[in-house]
C-alpha distance (Angstrom), angle and dihedral (degrees) to the residues before:
residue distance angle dihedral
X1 . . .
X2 3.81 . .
X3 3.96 85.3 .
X4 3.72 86.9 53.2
X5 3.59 95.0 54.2
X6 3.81 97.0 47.4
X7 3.84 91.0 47.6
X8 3.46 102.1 47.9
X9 4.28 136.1 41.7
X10 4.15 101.6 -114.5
X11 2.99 120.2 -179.1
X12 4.08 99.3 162.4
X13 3.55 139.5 26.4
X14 4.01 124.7 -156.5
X15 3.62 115.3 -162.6
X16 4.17 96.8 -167.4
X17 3.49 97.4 162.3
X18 4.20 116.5 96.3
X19 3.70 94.8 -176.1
X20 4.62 84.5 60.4
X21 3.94 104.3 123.1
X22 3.80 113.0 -97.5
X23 3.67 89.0 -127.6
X24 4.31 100.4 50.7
X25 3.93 79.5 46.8
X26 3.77 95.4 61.5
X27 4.07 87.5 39.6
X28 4.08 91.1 49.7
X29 4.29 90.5 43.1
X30 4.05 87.5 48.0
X31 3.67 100.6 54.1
X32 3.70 89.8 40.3
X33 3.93 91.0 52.7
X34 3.88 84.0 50.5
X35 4.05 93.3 54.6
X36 3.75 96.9 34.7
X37 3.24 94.7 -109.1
X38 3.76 118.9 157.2
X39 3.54 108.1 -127.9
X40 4.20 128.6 -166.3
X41 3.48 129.8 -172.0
X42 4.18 134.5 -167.4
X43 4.32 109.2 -104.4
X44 4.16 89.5 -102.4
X45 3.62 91.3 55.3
X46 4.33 100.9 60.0
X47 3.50 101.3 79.9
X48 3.68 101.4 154.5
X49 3.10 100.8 -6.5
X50 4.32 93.2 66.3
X51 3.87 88.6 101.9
X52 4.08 87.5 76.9
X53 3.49 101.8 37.9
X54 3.77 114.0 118.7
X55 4.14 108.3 -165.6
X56 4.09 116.9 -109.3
X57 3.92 104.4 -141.1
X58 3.95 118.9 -166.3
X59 4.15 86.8 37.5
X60 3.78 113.6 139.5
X61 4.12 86.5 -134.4
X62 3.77 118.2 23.7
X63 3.56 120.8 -85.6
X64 3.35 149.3 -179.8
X65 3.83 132.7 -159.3
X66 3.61 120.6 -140.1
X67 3.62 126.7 -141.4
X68 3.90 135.0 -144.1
X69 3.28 114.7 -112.2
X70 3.88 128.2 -107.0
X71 3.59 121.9 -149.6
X72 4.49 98.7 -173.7
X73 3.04 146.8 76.6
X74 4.21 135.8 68.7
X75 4.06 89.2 -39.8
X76 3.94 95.2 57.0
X77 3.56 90.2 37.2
X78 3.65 88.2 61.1
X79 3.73 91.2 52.4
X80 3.62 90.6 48.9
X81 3.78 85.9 54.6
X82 3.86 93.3 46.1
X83 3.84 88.2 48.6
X84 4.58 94.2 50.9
X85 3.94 84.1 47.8
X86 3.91 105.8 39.4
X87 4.37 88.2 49.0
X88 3.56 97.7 44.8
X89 3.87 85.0 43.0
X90 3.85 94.5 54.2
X91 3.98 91.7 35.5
X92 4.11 80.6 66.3
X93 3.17 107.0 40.6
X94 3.61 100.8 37.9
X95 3.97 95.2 43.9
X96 3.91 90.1 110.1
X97 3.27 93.1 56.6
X98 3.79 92.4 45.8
X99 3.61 91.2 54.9
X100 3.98 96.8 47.0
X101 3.76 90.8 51.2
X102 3.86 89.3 45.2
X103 3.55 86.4 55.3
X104 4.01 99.0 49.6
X105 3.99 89.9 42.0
X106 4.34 85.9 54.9
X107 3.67 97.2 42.4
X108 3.64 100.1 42.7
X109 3.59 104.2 58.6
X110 3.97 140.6 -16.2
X111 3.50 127.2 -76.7
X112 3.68 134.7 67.8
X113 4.23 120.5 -59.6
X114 3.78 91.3 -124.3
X115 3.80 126.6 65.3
X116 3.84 112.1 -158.6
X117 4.21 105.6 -155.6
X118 3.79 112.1 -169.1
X119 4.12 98.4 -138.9
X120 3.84 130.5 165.5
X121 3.33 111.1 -110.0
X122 3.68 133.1 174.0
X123 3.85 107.5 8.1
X124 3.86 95.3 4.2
X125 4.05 79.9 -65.7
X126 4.05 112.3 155.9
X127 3.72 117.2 -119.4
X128 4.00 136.5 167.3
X129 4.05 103.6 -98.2
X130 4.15 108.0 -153.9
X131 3.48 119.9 -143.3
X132 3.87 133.2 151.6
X133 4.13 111.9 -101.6
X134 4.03 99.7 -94.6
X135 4.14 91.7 166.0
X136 3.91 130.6 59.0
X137 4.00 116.2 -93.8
X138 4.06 111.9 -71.6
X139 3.61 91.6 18.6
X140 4.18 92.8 142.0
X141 3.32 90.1 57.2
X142 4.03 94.3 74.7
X143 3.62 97.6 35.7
X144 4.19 89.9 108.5
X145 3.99 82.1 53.3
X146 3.51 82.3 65.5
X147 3.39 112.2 38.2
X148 4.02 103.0 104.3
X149 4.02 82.5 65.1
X150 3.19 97.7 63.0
X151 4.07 112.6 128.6
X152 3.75 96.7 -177.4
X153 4.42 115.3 111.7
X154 4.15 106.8 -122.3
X155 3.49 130.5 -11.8
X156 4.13 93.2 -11.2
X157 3.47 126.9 112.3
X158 3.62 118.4 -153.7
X159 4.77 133.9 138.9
X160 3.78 105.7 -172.9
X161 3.88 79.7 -146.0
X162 3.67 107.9 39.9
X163 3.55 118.5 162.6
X164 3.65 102.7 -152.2
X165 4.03 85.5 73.0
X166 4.10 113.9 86.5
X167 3.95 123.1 -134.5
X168 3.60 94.4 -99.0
X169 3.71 86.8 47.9
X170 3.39 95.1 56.9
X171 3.81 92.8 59.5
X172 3.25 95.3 47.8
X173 3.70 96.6 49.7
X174 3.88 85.7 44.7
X175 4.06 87.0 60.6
X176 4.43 97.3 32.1
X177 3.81 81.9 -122.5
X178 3.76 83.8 126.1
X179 3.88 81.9 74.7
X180 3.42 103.5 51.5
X181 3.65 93.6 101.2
X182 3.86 91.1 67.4
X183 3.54 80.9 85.5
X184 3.49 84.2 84.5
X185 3.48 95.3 47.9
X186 3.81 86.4 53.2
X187 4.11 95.4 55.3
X188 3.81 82.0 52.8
X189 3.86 90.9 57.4
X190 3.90 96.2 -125.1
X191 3.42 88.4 110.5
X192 3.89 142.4 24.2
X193 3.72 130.8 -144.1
X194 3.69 94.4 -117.6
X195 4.25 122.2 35.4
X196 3.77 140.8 75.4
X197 3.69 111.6 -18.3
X198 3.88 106.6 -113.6
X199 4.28 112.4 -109.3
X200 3.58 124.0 -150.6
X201 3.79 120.3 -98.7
X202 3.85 86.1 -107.3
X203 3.73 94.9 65.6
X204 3.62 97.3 33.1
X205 3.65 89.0 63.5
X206 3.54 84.8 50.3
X207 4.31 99.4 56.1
X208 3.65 119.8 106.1
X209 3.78 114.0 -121.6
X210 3.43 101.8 -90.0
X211 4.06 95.7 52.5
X212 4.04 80.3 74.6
X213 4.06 93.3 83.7
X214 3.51 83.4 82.8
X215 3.79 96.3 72.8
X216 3.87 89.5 54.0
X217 4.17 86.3 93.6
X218 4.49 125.7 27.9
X219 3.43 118.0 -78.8
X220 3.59 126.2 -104.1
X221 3.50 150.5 -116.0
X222 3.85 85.9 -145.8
X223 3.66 149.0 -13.4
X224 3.37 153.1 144.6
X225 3.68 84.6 -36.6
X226 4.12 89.0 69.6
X227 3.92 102.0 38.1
X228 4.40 92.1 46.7
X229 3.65 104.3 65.4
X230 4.39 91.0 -91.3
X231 3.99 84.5 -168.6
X232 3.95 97.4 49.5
X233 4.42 92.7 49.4
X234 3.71 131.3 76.9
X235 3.43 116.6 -109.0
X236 4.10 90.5 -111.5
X237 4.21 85.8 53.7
X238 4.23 82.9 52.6
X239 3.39 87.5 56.4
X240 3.85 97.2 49.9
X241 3.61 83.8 52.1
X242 3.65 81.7 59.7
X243 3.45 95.8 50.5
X244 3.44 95.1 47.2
X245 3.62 98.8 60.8
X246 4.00 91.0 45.6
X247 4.04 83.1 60.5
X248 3.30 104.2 33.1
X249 4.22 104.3 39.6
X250 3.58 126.9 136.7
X251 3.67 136.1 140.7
X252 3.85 95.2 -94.7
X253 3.81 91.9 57.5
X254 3.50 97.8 50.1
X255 3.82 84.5 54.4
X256 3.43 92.3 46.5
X257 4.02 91.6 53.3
X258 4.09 89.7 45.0
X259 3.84 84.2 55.8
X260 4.04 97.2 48.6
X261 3.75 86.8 41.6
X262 3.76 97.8 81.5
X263 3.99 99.4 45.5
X264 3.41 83.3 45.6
X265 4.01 96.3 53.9
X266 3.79 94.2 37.8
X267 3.95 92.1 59.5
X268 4.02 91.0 33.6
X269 3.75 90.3 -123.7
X270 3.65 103.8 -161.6
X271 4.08 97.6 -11.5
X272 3.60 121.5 137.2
């Protein structure tokens, strides 16, 4: 397609078809977005993306235009708000806790308490991911040893028993309190408290072209990811989820998602 566009002047796209896999759709509407290409697509064919879709009249077939999405204004100023008062909220109230599990990382094994990931965030752009040390000292360094154990679907990479991670670790990880100092990363504005989960430069490298929408808007702390059963889906079906909240945000569902999040933790929905 990309050979297509540099050959030839487009200035539209028509996607007629309804029987056009979900997934090629999303990958055809993406890199038109990216070339300012208008794009429009037959009812059947929308799927998550209806949200944006803008009726065609005086079409021979029915169709609907799709339209970039926009991430300003008052409403994402709002969640920008939401995001500077919920962190330094929960950086407060939850600094006992911080310290106590600083403590157990420090005195059960060696290594520093924080773990600084480099992971693209908004726009594929690198930043310094915070989480508390849940593995033993050097423990990145054998993750190719382990690769052909790998249980995750797609470009993940996740062992429900991995033996890199250290028994306090393991709680944590079993809990997500091994995240809880993304709250700082949050305050900084790399990340938000809602939105994409962040991935690893290994499986980053490894998403197809039209995973990427998901670095239109910050990554999160959690998301629909967390509160749909993230073990139980495909990786594609993650990435729907993604897509989903990109259309479909407001302040009430990131609320709503904050609010499933803890039920969700506390049974381990979906966690390895």
């Amino acid at each position: 397609m990309d050979e297509v566009f540099d050959r030839e002047s487009i200035d539209e796209l028509i996607v007629a078809d309804p029987d056009f896999a979900e997934t090629r759709v999303l990958e055809i509407v993406d890199r038109c977005h990216r070339r300012g290409v208008r794009v429009r697509v037959a009812p059947t064919t929308m799927g998550v993306l209806a949200r944006r879709a803008e009726f065609v009249p005086g079409a021979a077939v029915p169709l609907f235009e799709l339209r970039p999405p926009v991430f300003e204004g008052a409403d994402y100023a709002l969640k920008r708000f939401f995001d500077l008062t919920g962190s330094l909220l929960g950086l407060i109230l939850l600094s006992p806790l911080l310290l106590i599990i600083a403590l157990a990382v420090k005195l059960t094994s060696r290594g520093p308490v924080m773990f600084r990931s480099r992971r693209p965030g908004i726009a594929g752009v690198p930043f310094s991911c915070l989480k508390f040390r849940t593995m033993y000292e050097g423990a990145e360094l054998r993750q190719h040893e382990l690769e052909d154990e790998n249980e995750a679907d797609g470009p993940l990479f996740k062992i429900r028993r991995d033996p890199r991670v250290t028994p306090v670790g393991r709680t944590l990880r079993r809990f997500s309190l091994d995240e809880l100092p993304q709250l700082w990363n949050v305050l900084r504005g790399e990340m938000s408290i809602v939105g994409p989960r962040p991935l690893p430069q290994r499986d980053y490298a490894r998403l197809e072209d039209w995973h990427r929408k998901r670095y239109l808007v910050l990554p999160g702390m959690t998301g629909l990811w967390q509160v749909s059963g993230r073990s139980e889906l495909d990786f594609d079906d993650l990435v729907k989820l993604d897509f989903l909240y990109i259309e479909r945000w407001s302040l009430a569902l990131d609320l709503s998602i904050i609010v499933q999040t803890i039920p969700a933790v506390i049974r381990r929905h979906g966690a390895f």
